[in-house]
C-alpha positions in Angstrom: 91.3 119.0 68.9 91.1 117.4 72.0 88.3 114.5 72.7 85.5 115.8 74.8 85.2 113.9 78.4 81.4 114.3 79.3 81.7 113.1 82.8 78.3 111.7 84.5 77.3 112.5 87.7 74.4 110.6 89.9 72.9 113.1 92.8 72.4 110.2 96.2 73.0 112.3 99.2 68.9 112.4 99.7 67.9 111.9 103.2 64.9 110.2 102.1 62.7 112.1 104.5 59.1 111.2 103.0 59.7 108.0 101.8 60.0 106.9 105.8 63.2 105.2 105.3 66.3 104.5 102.9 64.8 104.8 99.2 67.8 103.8 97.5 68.5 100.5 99.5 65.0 99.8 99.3 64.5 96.4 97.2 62.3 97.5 94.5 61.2 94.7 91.4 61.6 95.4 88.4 62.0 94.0 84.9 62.2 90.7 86.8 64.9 91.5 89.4 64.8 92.3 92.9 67.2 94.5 94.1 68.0 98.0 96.0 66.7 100.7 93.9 69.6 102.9 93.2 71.3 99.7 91.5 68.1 99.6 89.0 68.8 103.2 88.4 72.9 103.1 87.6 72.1 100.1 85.1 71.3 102.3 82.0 73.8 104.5 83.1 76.5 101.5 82.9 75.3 100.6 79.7 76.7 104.0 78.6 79.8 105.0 80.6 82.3 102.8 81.4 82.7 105.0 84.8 80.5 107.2 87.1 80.8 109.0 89.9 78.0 108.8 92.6 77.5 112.0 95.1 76.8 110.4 98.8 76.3 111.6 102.6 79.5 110.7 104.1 77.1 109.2 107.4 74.8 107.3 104.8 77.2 104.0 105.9 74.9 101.4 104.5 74.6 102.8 101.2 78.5 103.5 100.9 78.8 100.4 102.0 76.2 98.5 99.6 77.8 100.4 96.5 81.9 99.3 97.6 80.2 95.8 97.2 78.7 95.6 94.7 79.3 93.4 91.7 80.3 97.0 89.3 82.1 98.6 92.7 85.4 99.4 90.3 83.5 101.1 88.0 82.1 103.7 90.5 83.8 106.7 91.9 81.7 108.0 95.7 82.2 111.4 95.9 81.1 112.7 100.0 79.0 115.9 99.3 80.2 119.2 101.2 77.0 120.4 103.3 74.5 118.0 101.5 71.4 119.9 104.2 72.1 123.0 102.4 69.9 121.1 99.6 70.3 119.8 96.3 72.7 122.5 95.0 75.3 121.5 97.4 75.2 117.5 96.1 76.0 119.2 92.5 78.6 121.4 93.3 80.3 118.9 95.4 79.6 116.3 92.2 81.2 119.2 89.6 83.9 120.5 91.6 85.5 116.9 91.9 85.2 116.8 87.9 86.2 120.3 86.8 88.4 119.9 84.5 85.4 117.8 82.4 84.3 119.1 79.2 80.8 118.7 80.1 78.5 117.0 82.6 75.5 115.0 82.8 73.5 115.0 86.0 71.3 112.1 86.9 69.1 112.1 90.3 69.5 108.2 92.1 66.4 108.1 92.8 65.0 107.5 88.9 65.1 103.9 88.4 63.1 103.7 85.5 65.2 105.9 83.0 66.0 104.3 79.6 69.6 104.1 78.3 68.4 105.4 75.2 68.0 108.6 76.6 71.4 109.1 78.0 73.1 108.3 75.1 71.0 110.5 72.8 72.1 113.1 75.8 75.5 112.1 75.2 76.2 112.8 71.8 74.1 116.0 71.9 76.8 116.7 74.3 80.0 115.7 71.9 78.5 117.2 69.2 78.3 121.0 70.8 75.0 121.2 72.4 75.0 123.2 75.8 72.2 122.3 77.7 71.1 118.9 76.9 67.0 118.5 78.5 64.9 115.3 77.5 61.1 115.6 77.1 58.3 113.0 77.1 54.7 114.3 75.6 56.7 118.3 75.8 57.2 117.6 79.8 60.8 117.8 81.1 62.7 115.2 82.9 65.8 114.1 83.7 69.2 113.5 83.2 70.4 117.0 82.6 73.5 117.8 80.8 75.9 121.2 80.7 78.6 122.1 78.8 81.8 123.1 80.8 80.9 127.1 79.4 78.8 127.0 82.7 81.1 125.4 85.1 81.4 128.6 86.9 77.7 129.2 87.3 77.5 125.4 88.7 80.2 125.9 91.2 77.9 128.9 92.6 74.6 126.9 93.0 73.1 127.2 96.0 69.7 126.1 97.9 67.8 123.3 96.8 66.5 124.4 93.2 69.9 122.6 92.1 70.5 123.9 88.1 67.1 125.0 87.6 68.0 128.8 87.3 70.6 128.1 85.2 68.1 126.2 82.5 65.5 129.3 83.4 67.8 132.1 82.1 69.2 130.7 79.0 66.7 129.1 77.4 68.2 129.5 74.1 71.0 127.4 75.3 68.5 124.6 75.6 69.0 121.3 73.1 65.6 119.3 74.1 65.9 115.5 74.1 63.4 113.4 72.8 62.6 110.7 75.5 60.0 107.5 74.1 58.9 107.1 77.4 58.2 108.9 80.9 61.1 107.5 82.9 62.7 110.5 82.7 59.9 112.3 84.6 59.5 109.5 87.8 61.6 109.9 90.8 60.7 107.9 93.6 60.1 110.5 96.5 57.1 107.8 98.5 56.1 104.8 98.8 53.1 105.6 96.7 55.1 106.5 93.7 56.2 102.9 93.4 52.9 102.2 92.1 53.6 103.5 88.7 57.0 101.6 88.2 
């Protein structure tokens, strides 16, 4: 039997429109360092992949450009979504069609800075080991990343609109492996200003 390839996929093609300007390049501290905030949030995710790919607006020049300079720039694949204003759907199916042949996936959103490793590799090997839908939970509340198994490639490839996989995760909820998460990182995404507060 072959080895499994879960390939991870992070979602940054956000126009940032109520945060009031570039959330991901914005320098946010945290555990002692100061730096743009998408780079806090691919940390645990380099603790567990050797390689990830990173869904972008092909106009959003200065975070393309921040992310070919960075210090981990070789381990990053950019993939430019197709029609990101069509919503979140769009980002994912661009992120999954450039990785089809993958035996699974694991979607993270960019803006989640404050997501442990732990959970993504508990995600991981829930993966390898057969699970189908991989979902973490903190105090029975859902979060994020979000895994698949390839058996619903097709269905990704047909998202559209901006509810990205939800439907998916809706109509097979037997599908579901939940993921025990120790803390709520999983369930803060930094949308304002405001939501900064509770880093």
């Amino acid at each position: 039997m072959s080895e499994k390839v879960i390939c991870p996929i992070i979602l940054a093609a956000g126009k940032s429109q109520r945060f009031g300007s570039d959330k991901l390049l914005h320098i946010l501290p945290y555990n002692g360092v100061n730096k743009p905030l998408i780079l806090h949030t691919l940390k645990p995710w380099l603790e567990v992949f050797d390689h990830i790919n990173i869904v972008v607006r092909a106009d959003n020049h200065a975070l393309i450009q921040m992310l070919e300079d960075c210090e981990f720039a070789s381990r990053l694949t950019l993939i430019t979504a197709t029609n990101p204003a069509k919503g979140m759907s769009a980002s994912l199916v661009s992120g999954i069609d450039a990785n089809k042949a993958a035996s699974g996936w694991l979607i993270g959103l960019s803006d989640m800075p404050f997501i442990q490793s732990s959970v993504i590799v508990k995600s991981l090997d829930a993966l390898n080991t057969g699970a189908e839908i991989t979902l973490p939970t903190y105090n029975g509340k859902r979060g994020h990343p979000v895994g698949f198994s390839s058996r619903f490639r097709t269905q990704l490839l047909a998202l559209s609109g901006d509810r990205g996989a939800k439907e998916i995760i809706a109509s097979t909820p037997d599908k579901i492996t939940f993921i025990d998460s120790s803390d709520d990182g999983i369930r803060q995404d930094i949308d304002t200003r405001k939501n900064l507060d509770n880093g």
